[in-house]
N, C-alpha and C positions, 0 to 999 in steps of 0.2 A: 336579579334584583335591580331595583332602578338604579343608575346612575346619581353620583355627586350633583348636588345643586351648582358646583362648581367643582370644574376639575382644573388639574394642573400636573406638573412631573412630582412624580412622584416622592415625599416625604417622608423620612425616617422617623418621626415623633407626633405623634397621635394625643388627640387632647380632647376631650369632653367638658362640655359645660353644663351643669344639671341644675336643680333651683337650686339645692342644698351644697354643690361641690365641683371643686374643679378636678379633673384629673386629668393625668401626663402620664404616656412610657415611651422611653426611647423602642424603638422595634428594630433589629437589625437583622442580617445573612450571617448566621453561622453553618458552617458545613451545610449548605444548601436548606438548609432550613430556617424561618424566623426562630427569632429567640427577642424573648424581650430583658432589654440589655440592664432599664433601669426604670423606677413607676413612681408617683408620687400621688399622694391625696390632698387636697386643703378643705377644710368646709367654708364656706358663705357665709357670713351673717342674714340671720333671716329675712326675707324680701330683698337682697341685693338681686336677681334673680328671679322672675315672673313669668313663667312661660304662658303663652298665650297667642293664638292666631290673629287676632287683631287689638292686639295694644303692647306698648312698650312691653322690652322681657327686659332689658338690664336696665335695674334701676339706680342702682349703686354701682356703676360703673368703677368708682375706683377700687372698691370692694372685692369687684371681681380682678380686675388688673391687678391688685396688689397680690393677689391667691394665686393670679396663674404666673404671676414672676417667681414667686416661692415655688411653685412646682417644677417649674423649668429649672431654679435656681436646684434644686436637692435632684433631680439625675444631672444634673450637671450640662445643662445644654441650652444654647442660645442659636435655635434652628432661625432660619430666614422665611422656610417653608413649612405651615402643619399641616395635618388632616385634623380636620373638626367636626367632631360628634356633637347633634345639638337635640333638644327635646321632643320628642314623637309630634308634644300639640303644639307645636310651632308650624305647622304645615297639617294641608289636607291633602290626603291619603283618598286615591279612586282606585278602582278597576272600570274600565272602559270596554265596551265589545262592539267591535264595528263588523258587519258584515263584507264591505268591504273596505280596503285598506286605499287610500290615495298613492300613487306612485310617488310623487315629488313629496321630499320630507317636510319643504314648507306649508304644504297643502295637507296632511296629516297635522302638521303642528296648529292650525288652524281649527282643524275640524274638534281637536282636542279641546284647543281652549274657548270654539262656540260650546262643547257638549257642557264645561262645567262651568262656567261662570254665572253660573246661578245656585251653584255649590257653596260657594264662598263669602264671606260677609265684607267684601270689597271690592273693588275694579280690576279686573282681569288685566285690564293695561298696568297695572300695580304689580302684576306677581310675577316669581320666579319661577319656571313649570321644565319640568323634568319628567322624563317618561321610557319606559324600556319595553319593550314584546313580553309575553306573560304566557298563557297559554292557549292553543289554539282549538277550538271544539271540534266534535265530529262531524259538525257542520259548514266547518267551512272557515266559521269566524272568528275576527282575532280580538283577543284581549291585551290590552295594556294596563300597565300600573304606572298611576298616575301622580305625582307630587306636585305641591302648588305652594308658596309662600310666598307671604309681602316682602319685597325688595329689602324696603327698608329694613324689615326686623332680621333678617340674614344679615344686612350689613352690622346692625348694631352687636351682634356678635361676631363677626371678625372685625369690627374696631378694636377691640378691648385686648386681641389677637396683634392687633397692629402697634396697639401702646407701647407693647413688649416687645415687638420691633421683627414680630412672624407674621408671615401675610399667610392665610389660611387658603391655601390653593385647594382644597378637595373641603367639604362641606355636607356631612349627611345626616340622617336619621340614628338615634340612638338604635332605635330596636332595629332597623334595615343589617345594622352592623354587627349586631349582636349574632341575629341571622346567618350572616357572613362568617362569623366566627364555627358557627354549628357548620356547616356545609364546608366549613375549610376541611374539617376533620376523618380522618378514615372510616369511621364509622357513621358519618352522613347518613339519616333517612330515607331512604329510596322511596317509603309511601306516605301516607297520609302523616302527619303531625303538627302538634300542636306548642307555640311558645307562647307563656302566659311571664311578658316582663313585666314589673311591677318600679314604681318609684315613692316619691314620697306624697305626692298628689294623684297621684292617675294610676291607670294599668295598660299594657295592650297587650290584645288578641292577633294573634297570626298563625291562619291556617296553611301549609305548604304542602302542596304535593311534591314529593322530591324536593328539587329544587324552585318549584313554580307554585310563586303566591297565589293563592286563589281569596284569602281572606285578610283585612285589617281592620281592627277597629281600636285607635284609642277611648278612654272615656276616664273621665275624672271623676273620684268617689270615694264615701269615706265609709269605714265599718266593714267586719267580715263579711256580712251579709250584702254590702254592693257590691265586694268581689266575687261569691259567692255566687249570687244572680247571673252578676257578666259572664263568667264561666258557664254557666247554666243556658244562659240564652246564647252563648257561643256554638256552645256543642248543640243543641237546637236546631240551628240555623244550620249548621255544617249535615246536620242527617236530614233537614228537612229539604234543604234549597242548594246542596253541592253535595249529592248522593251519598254522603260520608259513608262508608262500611266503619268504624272501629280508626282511632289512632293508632299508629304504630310505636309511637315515642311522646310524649307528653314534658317537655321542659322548662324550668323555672329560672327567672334571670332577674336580680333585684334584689330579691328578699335577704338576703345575708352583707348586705352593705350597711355601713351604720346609718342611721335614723332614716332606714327604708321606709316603704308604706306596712312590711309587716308588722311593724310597730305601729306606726299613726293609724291603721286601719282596725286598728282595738285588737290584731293579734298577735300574742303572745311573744312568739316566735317561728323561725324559720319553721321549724318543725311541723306546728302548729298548720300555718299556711300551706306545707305540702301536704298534710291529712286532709284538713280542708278540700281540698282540690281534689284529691285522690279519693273523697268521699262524691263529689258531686261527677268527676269522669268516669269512677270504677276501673283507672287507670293507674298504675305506676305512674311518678312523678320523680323527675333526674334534673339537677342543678347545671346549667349549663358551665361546660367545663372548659375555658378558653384555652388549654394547656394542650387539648387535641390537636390545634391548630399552630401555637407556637410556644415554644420550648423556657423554661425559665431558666436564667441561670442558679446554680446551686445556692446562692446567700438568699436566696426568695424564699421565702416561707408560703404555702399555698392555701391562707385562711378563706373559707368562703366571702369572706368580704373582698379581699382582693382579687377572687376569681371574677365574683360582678364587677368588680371595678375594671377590671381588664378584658372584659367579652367585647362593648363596641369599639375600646381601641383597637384589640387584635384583629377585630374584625375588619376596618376602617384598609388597615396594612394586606389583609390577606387577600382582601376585595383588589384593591391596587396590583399586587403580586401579581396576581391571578391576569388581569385587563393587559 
């Protein structure tokens, strides 16, 4: 999976910022395993929080500063260093295939940021670009996964990280970690699958062989029937243009957090949303379960809303662990 838009040593407290909610858990080593030690939710006032690839996301700055000191403040912790989970469309998501690869990294890094900078609705000298190996065809050629964001707008969320006196040394994608969390787990998909996360705006598609992305697409939408389509022209695409045989696992991440998109997107409920899906894949549909990955301790209650709430932190931790 790609790399942090920044990295750093590694932190014990994991934090997300979504349009609607800040969320925190401490993540710690017990008996050789994570365990998350303690979690916290706050919501946003509406608009404090504007994701978007080119224009301001935090608009309400203190709004959001105030939310993520009460989170820190109820687990009880005043880290120096976080990992920060931030919004899928804050950044644009490539797959690159180059036939052949440059030896010298700067000279790849190059070549990277000639292929896309006509991708993006801004100056390539503007952006933050992150990029890891992906998978390799029977041809020969390699593919990368590609992330790009304006400088500024990464910084504008770990300012708000800095108010409260944490400098955000690691920096990624909600769904990248979410990811992370699935692939941490014993039971990881060895073939083809499918994660359909959801929020309150948007959704994204990520198709993975095993471990190796082969698909992203965020897209923002409203009504069952845009989710409905997405999924539709996802699985499409995945038989028409990446041989797909059949999903092996098909997993939902989002929908049971309070005022998800399966509410704003006119459905019902969680429920709802996995039939949905399960009508247009002809596949089982499974809640991603962050608990595969790390352990709660016994006063956690394990409501679907706080499993979504806890997938790209555990993730975020497991991803590090693992590096």
């Amino acid at each position: 999976m790609p790399s942090s838009v920044l990295s750093a040593a590694v932190p014990t407290v994991a934090i997300e910022i979504a349009r609607n909610r800040v969320s925190a858990a401490s993540i710690v080593m017990r008996d050789s395993a994570l365990a998350v030690a303690a979690h916290a939710v706050e919501a946003l006032p509406a608009g404090a929080v504007s994701p978007s690839l080119n224009a301001p996301n935090i608009v309400n700055a203190r709004a959001v500063t105030e939310a993520l000191r009460r989170v820190l403040d109820r687990i009880s912790a005043r880290p120096k260093r976080i990992a920060l989970a931030i919004p899928d469309s804050v950044a644009k998501v490539s797959l690159l295939k180059f036939d052949k690869v440059p030896p010298r990294a700067a000279d790849l890094e190059e070549l990277i940021r000639w292929q896309v900078r006509k991708a993006v609705p801004f100056a390539i000298e503007n952006a933050q670009l992150s990029y890891v190996p992906a998978m390799t065809s029977a041809d020969g050629a390699s593919e990368f996964v590609v992330v790009l964001a304006r400088r500024d707008i990464v910084q504008e969320y770990e300012s708000v990280c800095s108010a409260v006196g944490a400098q955000a040394g690691i920096v990624d994608l909600a769904t990248f970690n979410v990811i992370n969390a699935v692939l941490a787990g014993p039971g990881a998909p060895k073939d083809d699958w499918l994660l359909v996360h959801v929020t309150q705006e948007d959704a994204t598609m990520a198709i993975l062989r095993g471990q190796q992305l082969v698909f992203f697409r965020n897209h923002a939408g409203e009504g069952e029937g845009s989710l409905a389509d997405m999924v539709h022209q996802t699985a499409m695409y995945y038989e028409d243009r990446l041989s797909g045989a059949g999903f092996s696992r098909v997993l939902l991440a989002g929908a049971g957090s309070t005022a998800t998109s399966a509410t704003s997107k006119g459905i019902s409920d969680t429920d709802d949303l996995r039939r949905t899906l399960e009508q247009r894949l002809s596949a089982r549909v499974d809640q991603v379960d962050p608990r595969q990955a790390a352990n709660l301790t016994d006063r956690i209650s394990a409501s679907p809303e706080l499993l979504d709430a806890l997938a790209p932190l555990v993730g975020l931790m497991v991803r590090e662990k693992a590096a």
